[in-house]
VOGU-3710 file (C-alpha; in Angstrom, 3 decimals, decimal comma):
1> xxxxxxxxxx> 110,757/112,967/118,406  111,816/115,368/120,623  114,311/117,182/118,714  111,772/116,671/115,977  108,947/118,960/117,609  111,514/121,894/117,914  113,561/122,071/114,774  113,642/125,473/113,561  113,130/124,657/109,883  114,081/128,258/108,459
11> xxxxxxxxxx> 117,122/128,423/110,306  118,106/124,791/108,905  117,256/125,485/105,482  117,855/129,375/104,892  121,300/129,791/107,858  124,994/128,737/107,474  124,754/125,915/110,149  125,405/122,439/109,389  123,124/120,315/106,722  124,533/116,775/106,209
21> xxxxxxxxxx> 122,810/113,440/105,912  122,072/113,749/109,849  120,249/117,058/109,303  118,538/115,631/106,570  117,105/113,004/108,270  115,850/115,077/110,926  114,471/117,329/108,509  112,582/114,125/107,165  111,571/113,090/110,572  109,564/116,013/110,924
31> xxxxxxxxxx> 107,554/116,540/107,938  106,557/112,735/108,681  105,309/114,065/112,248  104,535/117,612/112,039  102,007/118,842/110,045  103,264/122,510/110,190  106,960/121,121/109,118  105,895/121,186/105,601  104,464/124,355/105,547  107,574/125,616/107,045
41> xxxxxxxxxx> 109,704/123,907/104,357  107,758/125,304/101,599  108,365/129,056/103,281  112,018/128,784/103,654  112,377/127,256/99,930  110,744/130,566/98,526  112,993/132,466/100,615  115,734/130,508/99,614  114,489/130,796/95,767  113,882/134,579/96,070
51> xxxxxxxxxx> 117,558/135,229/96,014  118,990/136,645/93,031  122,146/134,499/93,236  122,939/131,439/95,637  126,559/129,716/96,870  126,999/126,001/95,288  126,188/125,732/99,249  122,945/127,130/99,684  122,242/125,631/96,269  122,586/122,358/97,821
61> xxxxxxxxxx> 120,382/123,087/100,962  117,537/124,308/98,187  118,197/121,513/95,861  117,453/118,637/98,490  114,503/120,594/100,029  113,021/120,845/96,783  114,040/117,045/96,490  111,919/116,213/99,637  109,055/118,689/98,428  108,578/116,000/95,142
71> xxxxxxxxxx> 109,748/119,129/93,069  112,364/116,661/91,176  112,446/118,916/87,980  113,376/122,205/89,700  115,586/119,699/92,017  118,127/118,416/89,084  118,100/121,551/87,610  119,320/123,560/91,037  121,700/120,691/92,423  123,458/120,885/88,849
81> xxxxxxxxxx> 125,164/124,189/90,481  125,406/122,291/93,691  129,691/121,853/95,571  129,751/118,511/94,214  129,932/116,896/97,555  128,261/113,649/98,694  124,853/115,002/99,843  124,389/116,879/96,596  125,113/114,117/94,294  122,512/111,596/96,367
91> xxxxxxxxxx> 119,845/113,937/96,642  120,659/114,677/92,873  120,306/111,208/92,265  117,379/110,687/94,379  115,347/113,914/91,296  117,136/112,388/88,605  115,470/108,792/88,980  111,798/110,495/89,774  112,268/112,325/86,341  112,750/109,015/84,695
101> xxxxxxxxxx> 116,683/109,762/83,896  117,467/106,315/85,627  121,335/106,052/83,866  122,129/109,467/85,120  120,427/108,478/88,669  122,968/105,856/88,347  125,757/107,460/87,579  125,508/110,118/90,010  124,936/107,635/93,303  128,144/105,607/92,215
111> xxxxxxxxxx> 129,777/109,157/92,366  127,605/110,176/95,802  129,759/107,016/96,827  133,173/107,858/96,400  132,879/110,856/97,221  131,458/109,049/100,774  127,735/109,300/100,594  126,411/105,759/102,919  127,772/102,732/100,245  124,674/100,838/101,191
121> xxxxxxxxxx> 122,181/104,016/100,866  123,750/104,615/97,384  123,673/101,049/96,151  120,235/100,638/96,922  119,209/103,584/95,348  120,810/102,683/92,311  119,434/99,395/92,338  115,404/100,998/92,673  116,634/102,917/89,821  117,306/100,155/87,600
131> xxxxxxxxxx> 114,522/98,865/88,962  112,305/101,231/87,844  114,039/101,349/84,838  112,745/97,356/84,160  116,418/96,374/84,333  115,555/93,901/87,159  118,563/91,493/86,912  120,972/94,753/86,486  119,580/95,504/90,234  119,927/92,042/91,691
141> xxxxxxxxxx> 123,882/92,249/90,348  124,344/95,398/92,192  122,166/94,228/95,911  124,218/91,291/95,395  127,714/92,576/95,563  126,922/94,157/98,949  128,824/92,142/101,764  126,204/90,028/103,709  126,910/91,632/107,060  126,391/95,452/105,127
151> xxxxxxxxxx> 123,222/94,242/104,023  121,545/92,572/106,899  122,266/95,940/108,196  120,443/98,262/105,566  116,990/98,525/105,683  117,378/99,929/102,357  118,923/97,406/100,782  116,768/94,758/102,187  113,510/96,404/100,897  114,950/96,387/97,706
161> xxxxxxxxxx> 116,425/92,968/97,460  112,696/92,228/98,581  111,694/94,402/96,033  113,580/92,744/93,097  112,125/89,634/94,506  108,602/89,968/94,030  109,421/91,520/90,649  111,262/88,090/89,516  108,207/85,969/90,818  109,619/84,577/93,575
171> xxxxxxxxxx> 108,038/82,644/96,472  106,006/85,576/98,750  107,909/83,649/102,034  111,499/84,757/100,620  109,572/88,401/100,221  107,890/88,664/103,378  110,679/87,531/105,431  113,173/90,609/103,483  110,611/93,129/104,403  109,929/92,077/107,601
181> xxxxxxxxxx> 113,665/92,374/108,303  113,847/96,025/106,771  111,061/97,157/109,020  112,322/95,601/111,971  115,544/98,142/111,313  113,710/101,107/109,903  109,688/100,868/110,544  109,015/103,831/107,820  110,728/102,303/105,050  108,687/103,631/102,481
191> xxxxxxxxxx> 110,222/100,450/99,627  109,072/98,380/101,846  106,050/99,810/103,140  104,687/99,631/99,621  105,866/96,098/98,758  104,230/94,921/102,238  101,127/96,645/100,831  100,815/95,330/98,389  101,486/91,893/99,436  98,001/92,431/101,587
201> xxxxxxxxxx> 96,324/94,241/98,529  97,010/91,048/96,338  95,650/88,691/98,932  92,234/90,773/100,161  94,043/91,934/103,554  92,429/95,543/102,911  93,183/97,012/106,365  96,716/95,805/106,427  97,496/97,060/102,874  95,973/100,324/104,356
211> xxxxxxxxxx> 97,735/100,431/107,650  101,184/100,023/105,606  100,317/102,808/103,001  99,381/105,061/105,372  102,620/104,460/107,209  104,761/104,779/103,619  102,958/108,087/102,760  104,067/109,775/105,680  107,651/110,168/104,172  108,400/112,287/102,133
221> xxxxxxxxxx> 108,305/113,009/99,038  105,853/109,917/99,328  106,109/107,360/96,541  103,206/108,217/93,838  102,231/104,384/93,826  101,155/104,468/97,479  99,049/107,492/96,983  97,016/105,992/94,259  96,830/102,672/95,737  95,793/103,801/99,103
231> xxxxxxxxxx> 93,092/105,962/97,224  91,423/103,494/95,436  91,346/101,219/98,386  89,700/104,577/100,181  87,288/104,892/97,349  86,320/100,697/97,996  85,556/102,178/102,006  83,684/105,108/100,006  85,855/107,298/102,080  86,042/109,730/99,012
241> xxxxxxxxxx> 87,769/112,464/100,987  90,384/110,659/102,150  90,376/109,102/98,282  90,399/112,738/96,883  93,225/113,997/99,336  95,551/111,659/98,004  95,126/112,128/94,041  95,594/115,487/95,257  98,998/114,884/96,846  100,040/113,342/93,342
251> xxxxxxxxxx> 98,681/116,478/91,497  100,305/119,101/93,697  103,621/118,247/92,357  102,914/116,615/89,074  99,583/118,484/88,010  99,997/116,181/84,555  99,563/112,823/86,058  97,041/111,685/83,943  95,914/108,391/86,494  95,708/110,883/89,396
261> xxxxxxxxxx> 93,459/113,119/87,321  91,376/110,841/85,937  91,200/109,024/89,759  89,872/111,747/91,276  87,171/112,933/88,700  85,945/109,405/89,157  85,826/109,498/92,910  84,162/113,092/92,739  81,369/111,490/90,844  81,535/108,359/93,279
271> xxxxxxxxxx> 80,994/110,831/95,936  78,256/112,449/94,468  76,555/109,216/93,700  77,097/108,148/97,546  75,105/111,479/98,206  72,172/110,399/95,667  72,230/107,116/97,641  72,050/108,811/100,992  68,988/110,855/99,619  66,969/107,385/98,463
281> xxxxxxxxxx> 67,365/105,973/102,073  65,734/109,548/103,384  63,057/109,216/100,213  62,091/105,545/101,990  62,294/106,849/105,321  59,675/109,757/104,247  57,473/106,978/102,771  57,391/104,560/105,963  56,031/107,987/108,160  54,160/108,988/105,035
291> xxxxxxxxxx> 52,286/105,577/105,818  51,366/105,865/109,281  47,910/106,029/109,840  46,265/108,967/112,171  45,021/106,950/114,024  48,398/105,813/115,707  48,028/109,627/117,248  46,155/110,946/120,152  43,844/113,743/119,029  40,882/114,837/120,247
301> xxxxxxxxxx> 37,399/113,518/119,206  36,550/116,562/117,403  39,720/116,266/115,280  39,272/112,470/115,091  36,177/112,968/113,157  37,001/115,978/110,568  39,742/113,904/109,684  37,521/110,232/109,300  34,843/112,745/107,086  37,429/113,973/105,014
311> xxxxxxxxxx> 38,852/110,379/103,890  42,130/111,263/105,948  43,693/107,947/106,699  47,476/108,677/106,851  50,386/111,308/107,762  50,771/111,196/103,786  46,642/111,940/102,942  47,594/115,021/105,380  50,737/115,919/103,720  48,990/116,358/100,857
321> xxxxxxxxxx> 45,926/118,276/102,138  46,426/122,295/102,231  45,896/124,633/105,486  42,395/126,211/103,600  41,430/122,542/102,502  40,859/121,436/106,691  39,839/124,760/107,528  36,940/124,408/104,924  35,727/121,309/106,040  32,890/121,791/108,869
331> xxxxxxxxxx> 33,429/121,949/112,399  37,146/122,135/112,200  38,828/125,080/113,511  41,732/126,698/114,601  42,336/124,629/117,802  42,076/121,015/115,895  44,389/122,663/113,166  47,028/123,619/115,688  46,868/120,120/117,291  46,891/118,498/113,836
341> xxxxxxxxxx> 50,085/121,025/113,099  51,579/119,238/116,139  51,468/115,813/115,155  52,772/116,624/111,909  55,914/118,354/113,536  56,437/115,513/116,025  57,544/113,570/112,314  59,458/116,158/110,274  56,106/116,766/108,420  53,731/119,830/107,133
351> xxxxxxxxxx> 50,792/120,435/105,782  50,400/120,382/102,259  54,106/119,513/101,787  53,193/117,388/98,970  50,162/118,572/97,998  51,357/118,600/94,374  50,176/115,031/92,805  53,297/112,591/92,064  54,234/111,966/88,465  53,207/108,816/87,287
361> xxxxxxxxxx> 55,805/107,281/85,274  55,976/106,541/81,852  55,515/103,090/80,620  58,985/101,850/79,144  59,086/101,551/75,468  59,086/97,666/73,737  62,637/97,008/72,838  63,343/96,949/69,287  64,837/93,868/68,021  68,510/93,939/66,263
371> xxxxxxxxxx> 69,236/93,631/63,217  71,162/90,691/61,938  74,607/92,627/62,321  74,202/93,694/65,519  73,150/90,498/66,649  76,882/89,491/65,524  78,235/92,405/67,012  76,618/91,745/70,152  77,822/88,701/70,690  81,418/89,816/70,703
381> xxxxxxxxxx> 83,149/89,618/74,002  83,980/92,776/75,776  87,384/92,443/75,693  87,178/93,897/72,029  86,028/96,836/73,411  89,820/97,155/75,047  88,571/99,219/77,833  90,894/100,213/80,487  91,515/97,777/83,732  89,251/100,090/86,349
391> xxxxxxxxxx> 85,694/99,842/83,390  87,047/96,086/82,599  87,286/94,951/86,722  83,529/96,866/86,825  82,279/94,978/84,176  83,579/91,696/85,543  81,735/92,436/88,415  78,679/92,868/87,142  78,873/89,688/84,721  79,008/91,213/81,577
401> xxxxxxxxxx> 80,700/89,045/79,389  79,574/90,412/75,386  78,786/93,806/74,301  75,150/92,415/74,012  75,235/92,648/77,609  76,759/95,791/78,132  73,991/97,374/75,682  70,874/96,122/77,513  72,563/98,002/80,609  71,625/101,596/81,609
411> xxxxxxxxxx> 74,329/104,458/82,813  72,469/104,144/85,710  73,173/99,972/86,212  77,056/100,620/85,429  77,568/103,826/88,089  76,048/101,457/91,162  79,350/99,744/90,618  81,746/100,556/92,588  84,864/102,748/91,633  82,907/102,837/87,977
421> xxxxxxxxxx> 82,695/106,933/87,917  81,570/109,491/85,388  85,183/108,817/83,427  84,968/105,371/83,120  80,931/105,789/81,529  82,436/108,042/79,204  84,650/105,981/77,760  82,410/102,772/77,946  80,248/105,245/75,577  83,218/106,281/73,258
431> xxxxxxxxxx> 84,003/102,815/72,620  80,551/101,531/71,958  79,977/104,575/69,700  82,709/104,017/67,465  80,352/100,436/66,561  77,251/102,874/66,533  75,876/101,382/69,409  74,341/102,824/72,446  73,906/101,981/76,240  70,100/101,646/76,772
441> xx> 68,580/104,605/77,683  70,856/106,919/75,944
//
């Protein structure tokens, strides 16, 4: 960590020194650690990038920054004028298989190999590749051709073996005890991170599954998966910030992702309904002092009985009473209004601060009965809706089972679920309009 703390990123990234795997790693090490790291990175890469024309070497020192940056596109394309040599090819591997161009991921860690890029680093990388790809037995082959003593030794390979593991179905024990051993070697395996993550996500272990994605997203480029997992488990804390910052993450280097987008417009309007919440619990709080009665305060005898004359029971009857309104009544003058001024202040109150008369509130209107069709329509199950996993998990929770039940709900009743935002309404809407139907209240 040492070395870490003092790396001169610039002088890595921009000189003529050395910039191998080891340097790499370092390089790694601190934008896990150092906040300022990645800043620094990003500086040097548009110093790097402002030159009119670059050696296949500094193309490789760009290439592999912009690689650990999650800038895959602009990676591939600058490591294609890369020296060729081991790092190069990896790293180009590494863009490649974020762009989705898993084959060519492929091809170029076999070549990162012989030309004497880590054997176990490349296979595994090739085998989360084909992974990726859904060509799960293709990556078993490859993890299993690796000699038993190479692999007890990888980290990486182990976290994928695990990987495959969990994606064939296999018994969580044989799973566990793979990632356990890659984390023993390398404790910020990011692979296995997420697979241990999920693990505890899958069985209702919430702060585990955090404590591991927090841990995975620290590496960089961090895996897109962790981001949006550990945000939604944020937005079930109704830490929203912390929720937001990591859609964010996603969006910063691939402002398309249409999850991440549609994530955090939903936990923007969770947010905003936590503050609505926060205001009801102040709105009851106001109407428990509203309801103390006056005579709960000491106040002189002369103030006593203005107030008792007036039909002033409660902090609320004085809320809603002007300044002019007590000085008009007889006998009550400028010394009882100053100590009736007091009292009010002791509670957050003033006079005539709700002197306006409250709304009464509109009687609801009989429900209209519906018609024979929509009596068959409603009794469809909400599955024909086919509304996407986030609305369907909200409406599970709040046991609708037909679109009959969905319809007698308000916008309001579906938004005090949680994690059901402003996108998911929308589309509950879109869907029921396109059967001319309506949430109540709309």
């Amino acid at each position: 960590m040492a070395a870490t703390a003092t790396l001169d990123i610039r002088e890595l990234v921009t000189g003529t020194g050395p910039f191998g795997p080891a340097e790499v790693r370092g390089l790694v090490e601190a934008l896990s650690s150092d906040p300022a790291a990645h800043r620094d990175l990003r500086t040097a890469v548009q110093e790097l990038e402002g030159h009119g024309e670059r050696s296949p070497a500094a193309s490789v020192r760009l290439g592999v920054c912009q690689q650990l940056l999650g800038r895959c596109r602009d990676a591939v394309e600058t490591l294609k004028a890369a020296d060729g040599g081991a790092l190069a090819l990896f790293h180009h591997g590494l863009a490649a298989g974020a762009e989705g161009l898993h084959d060519k991921a492929c091809e170029l860690f076999d070549a990162a190999k012989k030309a004497g890029y880590e054997a176990t680093a490349c296979v595994a990388a090739a085998a989360r590749a084909l992974r990726r790809a859904g060509r799960v037995d293709d990556a078993h082959s490859r993890l299993a051709a690796v000699p038993e003593a190479e692999a007890t030794a990888s980290a990486e390979v182990l976290a994928e073996r695990a990987a495959v593991l969990a994606e064939k179905g296999e018994q969580p024990e044989a799973v566990i005890a793979l990632l356990e051993k890659s984390l023993s070697l390398d404790p910020s395996n990011p692979t296995a991170l997420f697979h241990m993550a999920l693990l505890h996500d899958r069985h209702g272990n919430d702060d585990d599954a955090i404590a591991c994605y927090e841990r995975a997203v620290h590496r960089y480029p961090a895996n897109v998966g962790s981001l949006i997992n550990l945000g939604l488990l944020y937005e079930d804390r109704d830490e929203f910030a912390k929720a937001q910052r990591c859609y964010k993450r996603v969006l910063e280097v691939f402002p398309d992702h249409a999850r991440a987008r549609m994530f955090l417009k939903d936990s923007s309007a969770g947010s905003d309904l936590k503050q609505d919440e926060q205001l009801l619990r102040n709105r009851d709080r106001l109407d428990q002092i509203l309801q103390l009665p006056v005579t709960d305060f000491e106040l002189s005898v002369r103030s006593r009985n203005c107030l008792q004359k007036m039909g002033i029971q409660t902090l609320g009857d004085l809320a809603r009473t002007t300044e002019e309104e007590i000085l008009a009544s007889k006998n009550f003058g400028e010394t009882s209004l100053v100590e009736i001024k007091e009292m009010l202040a002791s509670k957050g109150l003033t006079l005539g601060q709700i002197a306006e008369p409250l709304a009464t509130e509109e009687a609801e209107p009989a429900p209209v009965e519906p018609s024979e069709d929509e009596q068959q329509i409603h009794a469809l199950p909400i599955t024909d809706l086919n509304l996407s996993v986030r609305a369907r998990k909200c409406t599970t929770k709040l046991g609708i089972t037909t679109i009959g039940d969905l319809v007698r709900r308000t916008a309001e009743d579906l938004l005090e679920c949680k994690n059901f935002g402003v996108t998911s309404l929308n589309e509950v809407r879109e869907k029921l309009s396109e059967r001319n139907l309506k949430l109540r209240g709309d």
